[in-house]
C-alpha positions, 0 to 999 in steps of 0.5 A: 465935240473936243474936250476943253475941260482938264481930267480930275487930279488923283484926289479930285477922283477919290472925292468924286468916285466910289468904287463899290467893291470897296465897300464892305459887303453885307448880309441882307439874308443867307446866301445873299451879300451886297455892297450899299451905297446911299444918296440923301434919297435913295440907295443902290445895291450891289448884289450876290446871289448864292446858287439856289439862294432865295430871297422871300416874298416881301414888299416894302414903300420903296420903288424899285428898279432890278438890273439882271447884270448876271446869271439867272433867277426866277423872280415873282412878279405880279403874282407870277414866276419869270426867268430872268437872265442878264440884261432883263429889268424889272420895275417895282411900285410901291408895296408890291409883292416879290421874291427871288429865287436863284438859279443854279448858276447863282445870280447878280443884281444892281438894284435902285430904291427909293425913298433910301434904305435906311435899314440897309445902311444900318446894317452897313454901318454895323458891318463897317464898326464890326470891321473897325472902320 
């Protein structure tokens, strides 16, 4: 397949991409940061887990999906504990109880909500304004 189509001029690129790292972390829980971005419908995050942080069990409407992009947890799926490592997915429904914990080594998450997380980018827009931005 040969490319006709002309590559993005510099401004082209900063309208169309967003580098995630450039977005301002946020505290979701203690030893948990992420970077939040949001379409209309749905949001993605970008998360740091802290060695032997933990997030509670919890449910909310969103589906979710959970990327292990690095590092190890234990993560409560369906009444039960799985070791997850990088490369492992795991598939939310709506309502359904989960909860992480950490591994020593700490763990890193790309995760995908649907409907948008509204809360979340509240507590990015707060983040942004505390920054100056």
């Amino acid at each position: 397949m040969e490319r006709e189509e002309p590559y993005a001029t510099e401004e082209e690129f900063q309208q169309n991409v967003i580098r995630y790292r450039d977005i301002p972390k946020v505290a979701l829980v203690p030893g948990i940061t992420s970077h939040i971005l949001s379409t209309e419908r749905m949001t993605a995050i970008f998360t740091n887990m802290t060695p032997n942080s933990c997030v509670p069990r919890h449910q909310h409407e969103h589906e979710q999906i959970m990327i292990i992009v690095g590092g190890e947890c234990d993560q409560l799926i369906k009444g039960k504990w799985h070791r997850l490592k990088e490369g492992d997915v795991i598939l939310y429904g709506s309502y359904e109880e989960h909860g992480t914990f950490a591994s020593a080594q700490g763990c890193q998450t790309t995760e995908i909500f649907a409907p948008k997380r509204q809360e979340y980018m509240d507590k990015l827009e707060a983040v942004k304004k505390s920054l100056g931005k």
